[in-house]
C-alpha positions as CSV (number, residue, x, y, z in Angstrom):
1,X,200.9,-56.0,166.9
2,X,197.4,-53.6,166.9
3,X,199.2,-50.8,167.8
4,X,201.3,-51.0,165.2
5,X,198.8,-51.6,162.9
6,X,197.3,-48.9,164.0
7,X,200.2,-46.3,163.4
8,X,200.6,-47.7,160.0
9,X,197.2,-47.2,158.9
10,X,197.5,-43.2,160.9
11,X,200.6,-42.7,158.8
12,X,198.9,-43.9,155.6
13,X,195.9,-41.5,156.1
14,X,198.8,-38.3,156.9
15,X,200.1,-39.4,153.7
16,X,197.2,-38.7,151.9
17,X,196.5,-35.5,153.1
18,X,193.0,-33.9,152.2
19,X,191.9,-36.8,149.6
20,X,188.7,-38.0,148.4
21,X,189.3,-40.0,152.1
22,X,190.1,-37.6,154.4
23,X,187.0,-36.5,157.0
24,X,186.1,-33.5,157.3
25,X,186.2,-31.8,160.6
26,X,184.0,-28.9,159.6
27,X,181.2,-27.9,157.6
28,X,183.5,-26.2,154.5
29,X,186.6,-27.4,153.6
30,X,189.0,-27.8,150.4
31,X,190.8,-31.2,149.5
32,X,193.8,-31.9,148.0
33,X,196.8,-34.7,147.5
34,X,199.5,-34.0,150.3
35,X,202.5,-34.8,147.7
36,X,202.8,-35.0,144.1
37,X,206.0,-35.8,141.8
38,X,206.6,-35.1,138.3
39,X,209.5,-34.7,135.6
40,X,211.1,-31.7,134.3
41,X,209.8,-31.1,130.9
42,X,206.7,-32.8,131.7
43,X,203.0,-32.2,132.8
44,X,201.2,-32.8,135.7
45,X,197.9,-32.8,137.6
46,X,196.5,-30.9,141.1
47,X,193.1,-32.4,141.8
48,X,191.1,-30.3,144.4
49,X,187.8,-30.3,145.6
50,X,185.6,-28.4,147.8
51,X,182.7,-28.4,150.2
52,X,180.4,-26.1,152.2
53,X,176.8,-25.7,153.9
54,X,175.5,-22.0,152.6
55,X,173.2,-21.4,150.0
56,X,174.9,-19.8,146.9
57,X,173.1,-16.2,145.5
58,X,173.3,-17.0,142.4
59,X,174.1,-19.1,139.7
60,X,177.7,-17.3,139.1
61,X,178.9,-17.3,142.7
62,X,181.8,-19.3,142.7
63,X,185.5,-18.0,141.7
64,X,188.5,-19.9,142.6
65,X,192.1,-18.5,143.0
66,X,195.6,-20.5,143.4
67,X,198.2,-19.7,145.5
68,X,202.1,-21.3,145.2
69,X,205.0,-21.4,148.0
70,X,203.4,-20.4,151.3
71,X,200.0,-20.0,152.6
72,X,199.6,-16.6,152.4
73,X,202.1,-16.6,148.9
74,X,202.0,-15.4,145.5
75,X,198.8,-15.7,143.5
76,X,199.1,-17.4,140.4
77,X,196.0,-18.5,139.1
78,X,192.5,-16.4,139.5
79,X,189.4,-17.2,137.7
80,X,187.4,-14.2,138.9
81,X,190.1,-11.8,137.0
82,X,190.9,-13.5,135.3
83,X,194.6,-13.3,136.0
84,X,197.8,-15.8,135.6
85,X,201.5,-15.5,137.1
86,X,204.2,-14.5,134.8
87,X,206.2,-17.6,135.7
88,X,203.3,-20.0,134.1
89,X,202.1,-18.1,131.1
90,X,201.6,-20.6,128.5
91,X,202.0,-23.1,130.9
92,X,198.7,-22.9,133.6
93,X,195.5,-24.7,132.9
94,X,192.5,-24.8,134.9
95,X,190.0,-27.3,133.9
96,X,187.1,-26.0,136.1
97,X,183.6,-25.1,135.6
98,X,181.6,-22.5,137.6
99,X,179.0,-24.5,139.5
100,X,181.2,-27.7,139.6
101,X,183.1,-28.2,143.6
102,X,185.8,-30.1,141.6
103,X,188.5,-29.2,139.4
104,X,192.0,-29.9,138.5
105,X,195.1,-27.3,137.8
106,X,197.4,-28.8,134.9
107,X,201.1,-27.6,135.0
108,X,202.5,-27.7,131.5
109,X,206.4,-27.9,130.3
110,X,207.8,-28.4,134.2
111,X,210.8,-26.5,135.4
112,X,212.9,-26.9,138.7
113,X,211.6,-24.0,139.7
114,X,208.0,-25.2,139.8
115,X,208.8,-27.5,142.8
116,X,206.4,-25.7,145.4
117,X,203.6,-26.1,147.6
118,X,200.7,-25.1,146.1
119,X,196.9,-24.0,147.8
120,X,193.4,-23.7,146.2
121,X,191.3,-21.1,147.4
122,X,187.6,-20.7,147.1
123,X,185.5,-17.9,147.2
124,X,181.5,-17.9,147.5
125,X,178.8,-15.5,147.1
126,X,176.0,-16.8,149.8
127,X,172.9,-15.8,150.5
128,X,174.5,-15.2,154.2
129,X,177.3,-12.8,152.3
130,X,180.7,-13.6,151.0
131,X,182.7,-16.6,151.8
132,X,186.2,-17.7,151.8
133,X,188.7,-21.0,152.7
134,X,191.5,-22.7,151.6
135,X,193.7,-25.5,151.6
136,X,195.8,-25.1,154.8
137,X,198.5,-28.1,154.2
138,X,197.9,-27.7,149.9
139,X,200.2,-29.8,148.3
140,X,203.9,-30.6,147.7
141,X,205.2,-30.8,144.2
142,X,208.3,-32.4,143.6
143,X,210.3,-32.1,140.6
144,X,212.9,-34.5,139.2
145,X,215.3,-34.1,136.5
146,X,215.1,-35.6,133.5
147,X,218.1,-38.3,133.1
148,X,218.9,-38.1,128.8
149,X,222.5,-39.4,129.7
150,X,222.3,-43.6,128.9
151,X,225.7,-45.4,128.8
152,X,226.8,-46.6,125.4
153,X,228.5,-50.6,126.3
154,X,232.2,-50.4,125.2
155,X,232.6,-52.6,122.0
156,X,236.0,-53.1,121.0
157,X,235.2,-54.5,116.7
158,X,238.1,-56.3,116.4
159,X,239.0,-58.1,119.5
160,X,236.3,-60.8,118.9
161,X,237.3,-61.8,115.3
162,X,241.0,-61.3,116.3
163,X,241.0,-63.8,119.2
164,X,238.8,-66.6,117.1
165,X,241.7,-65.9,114.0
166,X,244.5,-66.8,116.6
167,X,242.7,-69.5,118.4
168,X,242.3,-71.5,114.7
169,X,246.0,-70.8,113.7
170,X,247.9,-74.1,113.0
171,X,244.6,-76.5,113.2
172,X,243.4,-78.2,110.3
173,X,240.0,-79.1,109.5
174,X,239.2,-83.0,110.6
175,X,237.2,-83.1,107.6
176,X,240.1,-82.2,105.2
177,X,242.1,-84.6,107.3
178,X,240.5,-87.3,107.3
179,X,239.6,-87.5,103.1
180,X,243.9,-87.1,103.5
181,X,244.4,-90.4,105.2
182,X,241.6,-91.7,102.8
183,X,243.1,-91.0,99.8
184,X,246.7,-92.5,101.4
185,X,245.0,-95.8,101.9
186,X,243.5,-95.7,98.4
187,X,246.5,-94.8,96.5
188,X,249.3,-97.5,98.7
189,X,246.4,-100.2,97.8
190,X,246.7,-99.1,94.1
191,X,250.4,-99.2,94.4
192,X,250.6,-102.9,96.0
193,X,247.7,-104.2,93.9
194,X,249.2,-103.6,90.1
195,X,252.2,-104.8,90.5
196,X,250.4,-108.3,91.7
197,X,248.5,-108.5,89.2
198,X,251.0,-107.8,86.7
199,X,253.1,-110.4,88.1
200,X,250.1,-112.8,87.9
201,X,249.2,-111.9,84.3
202,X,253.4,-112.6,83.1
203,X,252.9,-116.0,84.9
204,X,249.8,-117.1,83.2
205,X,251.1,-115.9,80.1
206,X,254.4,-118.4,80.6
207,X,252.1,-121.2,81.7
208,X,250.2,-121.3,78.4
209,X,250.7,-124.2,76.1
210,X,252.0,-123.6,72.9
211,X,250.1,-123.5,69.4
């Protein structure tokens, strides 16, 4: 059970690739997320950051440059140029500062073209000469279509109405019914109740003495 443990928790830090978590095996270095996913049409985020030991000459010594596709690939983002790919004008932001050893590239409007692998290179002006490194794994960027299809339900109006219509036909309403057998009971108690008391009035009237 520890060793397996222990390959879930390796697998978990390859996953990550060069994060805020991953240890450094030498001095300089640059870190990134191994994978990233976005939507076509949409935006998303590189963080990167970077590290090193040498003194800088100046206060201006930093320039960094992005690179898409392979390691030794297409340029597309320089911020010593400055200079920006065809593919992502209007599309490419780089929210760095000179000075800072963080940053994050944005990728605007997304196109299924975009899904590449993408490396951040620095470049430093020391005090022990010129200095440069980059990502070696960068990161993965996956792109998934935008679904706009949605399926409408099938609604058929009149098969609802039609079938409570039908199901009614021939039934009366117990309510009706019922003031029906009411009003039958009323009216053969009328019928059997005059003629008695006619009868009953004629005999009374016979039985009268006379003035």
């Amino acid at each position: 059970m520890a060793r397996i443990l222990l390959l879930f928790l390796s697998a978990a830090c390859l996953h990550t690739g060069n994060s805020s978590g991953y240890r450094r095996v030498n001095d300089f270095g640059v870190n990134q997320p191994a994978v990233l996913s976005g939507v076509q049409s949409g935006s998303i985020e590189i963080p990167f950051s970077f590290y090193f030991p040498w003194e800088l000459a100046n206060d201006r010594s930093m320039s960094i440059a992005w690179i898409w596709k392979y390691f030794h690939g297409e340029v597309i983002y320089n911020s010593t140029q400055p200079f920006l790919h065809e593919h992502f004008k209007g599309r490419l932001i780089m929210n760095w500062t000179q000075g800072q050893t963080s940053g994050v590239l944005r990728i605007l409007n997304l196109k299924e073209n975009d899904q590449a692998r993408y490396f951040s290179r620095v470049f430093l002006r020391t005090t022990e000469g010129m200095k440069s490194w980059q990502s070696i794994p960068g990161t993965q960027l996956i792109i998934h279509a935008l679904n706009t299809t949605m399926g409408s339900p099938s609604i058929i109006p009149s098969a609802v109405p039609t079938a409570g219509l039908e199901d009614k036909r021939g039934q009366r309403n117990p309510s009706l019914l019922n003031l029906g057998v009411m009003v039958g009971m009323v009216l053969a108690k009328v019928v059997v109740i005059i003629p008695l008391y006619g009868w009953m009035i004629f005999l009374w009237w016979k039985q009268r003495p006379a003035e």
